[in-house]
C-alpha positions, -999 to +999 in steps of 0.1 A: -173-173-570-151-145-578-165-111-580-154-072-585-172-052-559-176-015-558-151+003-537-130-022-541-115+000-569-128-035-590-105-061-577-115-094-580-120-116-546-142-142-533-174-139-526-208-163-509-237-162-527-265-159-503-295-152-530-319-183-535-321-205-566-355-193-571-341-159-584-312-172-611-334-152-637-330-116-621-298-098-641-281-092-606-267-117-577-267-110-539-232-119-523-212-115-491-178-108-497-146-125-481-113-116-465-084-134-459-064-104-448-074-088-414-087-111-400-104-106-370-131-119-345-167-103-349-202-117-345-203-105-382-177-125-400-177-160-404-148-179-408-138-203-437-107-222-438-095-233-472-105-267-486-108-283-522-147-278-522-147-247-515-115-235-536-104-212-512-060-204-510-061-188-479-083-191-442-105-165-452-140-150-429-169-143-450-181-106-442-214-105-434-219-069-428-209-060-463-239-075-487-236-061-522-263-070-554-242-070-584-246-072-619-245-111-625-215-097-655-191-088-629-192-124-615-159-142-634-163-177-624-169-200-597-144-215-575-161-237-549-189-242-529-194-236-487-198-264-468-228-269-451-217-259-415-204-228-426-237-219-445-257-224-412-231-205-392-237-173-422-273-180-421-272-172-383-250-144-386-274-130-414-303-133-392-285-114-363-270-088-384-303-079-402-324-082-369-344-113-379-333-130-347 
């Protein structure tokens, strides 16, 4: 999906939804934003190279350091969807950075 984070001075950019199904009621989403400038190696960004189902331009890393919760009104559309490795590789990258693992 695209999304306008804070500090971002609002400009619009990818982002991963990493909030469950179970919560598409709450007014606000849970994302991870992406990068595809900068790139560089770190146990905290995960990278995503561009494909048609996921809708991305560019290679990209999803920044898993840099959760936000945002208004579900600042999300613009959706672009694509994450393949499944690269949801298991976040999911693990989640786990470390939060201390669950």
């Amino acid at each position: 999906m695209v999304v306008a984070l804070q500090g971002d001075h609002g400009k619009p950019r990818p982002a991963l939804v990493v909030q469950a199904n179970l919560f598409d009621e709450l007014p606000t989403v849970t994302v991870l934003p992406l990068v595809s400038s900068q790139l560089v190696p770190a146990i905290t960004r995960v990278d995503i190279a561009p494909s048609e189902a996921n809708g991305l331009q560019a290679p990209s890393q999803i920044v898993v350091h840099r959760p936000s919760t945002i208004a579900r009104a600042k999300v613009s559309r959706v672009i694509g969807r994450a393949e499944e490795e690269t949801m298991l590789a976040v999911t693990r990258a989640l786990a470390v950075f939060l201390g669950l693992a």
